[in-house]
N, C-alpha and C positions, 0 to 999 in steps of 0.2 A: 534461552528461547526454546519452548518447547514447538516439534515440526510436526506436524500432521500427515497423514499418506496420503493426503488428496490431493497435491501438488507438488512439485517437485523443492528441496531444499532451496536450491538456488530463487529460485519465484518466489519463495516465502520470504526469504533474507531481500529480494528488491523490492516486497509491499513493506519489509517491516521500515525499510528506510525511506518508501511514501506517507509512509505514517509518520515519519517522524519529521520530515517534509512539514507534512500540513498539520504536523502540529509544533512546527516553531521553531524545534530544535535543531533542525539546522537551515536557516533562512539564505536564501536565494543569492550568492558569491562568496557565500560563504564557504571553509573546507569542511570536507566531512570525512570521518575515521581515514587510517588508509587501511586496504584490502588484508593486511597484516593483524593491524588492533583490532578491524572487524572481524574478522575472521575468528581469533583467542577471545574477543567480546560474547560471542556467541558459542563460543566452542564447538566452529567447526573448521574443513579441512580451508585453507588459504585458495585452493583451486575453484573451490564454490564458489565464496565470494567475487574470485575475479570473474567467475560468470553472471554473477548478479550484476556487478559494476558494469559489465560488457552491456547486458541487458540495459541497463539503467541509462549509458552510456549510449547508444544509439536509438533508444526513445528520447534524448535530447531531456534529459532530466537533470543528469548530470555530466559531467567534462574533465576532461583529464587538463590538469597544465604540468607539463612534461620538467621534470625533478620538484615540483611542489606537491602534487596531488591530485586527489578530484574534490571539485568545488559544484554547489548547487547550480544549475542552470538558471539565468532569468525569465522569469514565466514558468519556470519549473512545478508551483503549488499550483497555479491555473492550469496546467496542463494536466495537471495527475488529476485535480476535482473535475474537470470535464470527462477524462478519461472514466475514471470511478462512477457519475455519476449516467453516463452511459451507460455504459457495466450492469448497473441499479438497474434501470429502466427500459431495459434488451432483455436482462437475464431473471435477475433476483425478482421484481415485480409480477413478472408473467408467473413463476416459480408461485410465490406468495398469493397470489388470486386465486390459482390451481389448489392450496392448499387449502383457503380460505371458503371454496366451493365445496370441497370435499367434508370439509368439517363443521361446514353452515355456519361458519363464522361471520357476521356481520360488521358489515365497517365502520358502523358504529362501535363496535366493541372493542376494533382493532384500536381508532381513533381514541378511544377512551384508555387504554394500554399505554400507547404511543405519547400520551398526555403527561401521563404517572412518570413513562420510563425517562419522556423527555425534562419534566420537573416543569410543565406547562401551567 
Protein backbone atom coordinates (compact mmCIF):
# COMPACT_ATOMS: atom_id res chain seq x y z
CA UNK A 1 0.00 0.00 0.00
CA UNK A 2 1.44 3.17 -0.81
CA UNK A 3 0.85 6.06 2.31
CA UNK A 4 0.54 9.46 1.63
CA UNK A 5 1.71 12.48 4.30
CA UNK A 6 -1.72 13.92 4.38
CA UNK A 7 -2.80 11.73 6.99
CA UNK A 8 -1.56 9.75 9.45
CA UNK A 9 -0.56 5.78 8.49
CA UNK A 10 -2.78 4.34 10.95
CA UNK A 11 -6.10 6.51 9.26
CA UNK A 12 -5.07 5.39 5.98
CA UNK A 13 -4.84 1.37 7.04
CA UNK A 14 -8.72 1.97 8.80
CA UNK A 15 -10.12 3.68 5.23
CA UNK A 16 -8.21 1.03 3.33
CA UNK A 17 -10.23 -1.75 5.29
CA UNK A 18 -13.71 0.77 4.72
CA UNK A 19 -12.95 0.13 1.51
CA UNK A 20 -12.84 -3.12 1.51
CA UNK A 21 -15.92 -3.06 3.83
CA UNK A 22 -17.94 -1.62 1.10
CA UNK A 23 -16.62 -3.31 -1.39
CA UNK A 24 -17.60 -6.81 -0.31
CA UNK A 25 -14.51 -8.31 0.81
CA UNK A 26 -15.09 -8.51 3.90
CA UNK A 27 -19.14 -8.64 4.59
CA UNK A 28 -20.54 -7.91 7.86
CA UNK A 29 -19.75 -11.18 10.79
CA UNK A 30 -17.48 -11.90 8.85
CA UNK A 31 -13.46 -12.21 10.19
CA UNK A 32 -11.06 -10.00 8.84
CA UNK A 33 -7.11 -10.32 8.65
CA UNK A 34 -5.69 -10.31 12.17
CA UNK A 35 -3.53 -7.15 13.26
CA UNK A 36 -0.47 -9.48 12.56
CA UNK A 37 -1.37 -10.63 8.65
CA UNK A 38 -2.48 -7.14 8.30
CA UNK A 39 0.13 -5.49 9.42
CA UNK A 40 3.11 -7.88 7.05
CA UNK A 41 -0.09 -7.43 4.30
CA UNK A 42 0.81 -3.97 4.15
CA UNK A 43 4.34 -3.90 5.28
CA UNK A 44 3.97 -2.00 8.18
CA UNK A 45 4.89 -2.03 11.94
CA UNK A 46 2.00 -4.47 13.85
CA UNK A 47 1.49 -1.31 16.42
CA UNK A 48 -0.10 0.76 13.63
CA UNK A 49 -2.41 -1.65 12.72
CA UNK A 50 -3.63 -2.20 16.18
CA UNK A 51 -4.25 1.48 16.28
CA UNK A 52 -6.30 1.23 13.22
CA UNK A 53 -8.37 -1.78 14.50
CA UNK A 54 -8.65 0.32 17.87
CA UNK A 55 -9.87 3.09 15.64
CA UNK A 56 -12.13 0.91 13.67
CA UNK A 57 -13.08 -0.85 16.71
CA UNK A 58 -14.80 1.89 18.81
CA UNK A 59 -16.47 3.56 15.68
CA UNK A 60 -18.38 0.32 16.08
CA UNK A 61 -17.23 -0.94 12.57
CA UNK A 62 -15.63 -3.74 13.74
CA UNK A 63 -15.35 -6.15 17.01
CA UNK A 64 -13.05 -7.94 18.70
CA UNK A 65 -14.30 -11.67 19.77
CA UNK A 66 -11.65 -12.37 22.41
CA UNK A 67 -9.19 -15.72 21.14
CA UNK A 68 -10.99 -15.56 17.61
CA UNK A 69 -10.42 -12.18 16.25
CA UNK A 70 -11.98 -9.16 14.82
CA UNK A 71 -15.14 -9.73 12.70
CA UNK A 72 -17.21 -6.95 10.58
CA UNK A 73 -19.78 -5.26 12.63
CA UNK A 74 -23.62 -5.46 11.50
CA UNK A 75 -24.55 -2.32 9.91
CA UNK A 76 -20.91 -1.84 9.56
CA UNK A 77 -21.20 -0.91 5.33
CA UNK A 78 -24.23 1.47 6.43
CA UNK A 79 -22.46 2.99 8.77
CA UNK A 80 -19.12 3.75 7.00
CA UNK A 81 -21.43 5.07 3.60
CA UNK A 82 -23.35 7.48 5.67
CA UNK A 83 -20.27 8.44 7.46
CA UNK A 84 -18.29 8.83 3.94
CA UNK A 85 -21.08 10.29 2.46
CA UNK A 86 -21.15 13.18 4.97
CA UNK A 87 -17.65 13.60 4.72
CA UNK A 88 -18.55 14.34 0.62
CA UNK A 89 -21.16 16.75 1.26
CA UNK A 90 -19.44 18.89 4.54
CA UNK A 91 -16.13 18.76 3.03
CA UNK A 92 -15.10 17.58 -0.50
CA UNK A 93 -18.29 19.41 -2.26
CA UNK A 94 -17.90 22.88 -0.77
CA UNK A 95 -13.95 22.19 -1.71
CA UNK A 96 -15.10 21.29 -5.31
CA UNK A 97 -17.61 24.30 -5.95
CA UNK A 98 -14.70 26.60 -4.67
CA UNK A 99 -12.71 25.14 -7.26
CA UNK A 100 -15.22 25.01 -9.73
CA UNK A 101 -15.72 29.05 -9.35
CA UNK A 102 -12.38 29.73 -9.48
CA UNK A 103 -11.80 27.90 -12.84
CA UNK A 104 -15.39 28.89 -14.44
CA UNK A 105 -16.06 25.47 -14.73
CA UNK A 106 -19.48 24.85 -15.33
CA UNK A 107 -21.76 22.04 -14.15
CA UNK A 108 -22.61 21.20 -17.03
CA UNK A 109 -19.07 20.26 -17.86
CA UNK A 110 -18.47 18.79 -14.61
CA UNK A 111 -21.82 16.56 -15.20
CA UNK A 112 -20.56 15.72 -18.53
CA UNK A 113 -17.03 14.28 -17.01
CA UNK A 114 -18.88 12.61 -14.29
CA UNK A 115 -20.99 10.91 -17.13
CA UNK A 116 -17.83 9.54 -19.07
CA UNK A 117 -15.91 8.70 -15.76
CA UNK A 118 -19.06 7.09 -14.30
CA UNK A 119 -19.60 4.95 -17.75
CA UNK A 120 -23.33 6.76 -17.71
Amino acid sequence: MDFNNDKAIYIQIAERLCDEILADKYKEGERIPSVREYAVLLEVNANTTVKSYDLLATGGIIYNKRGLGYFVSPGAKRQIRQTRKREFMQERLPELARQMRLLDISVDEVEGELRRLLHL
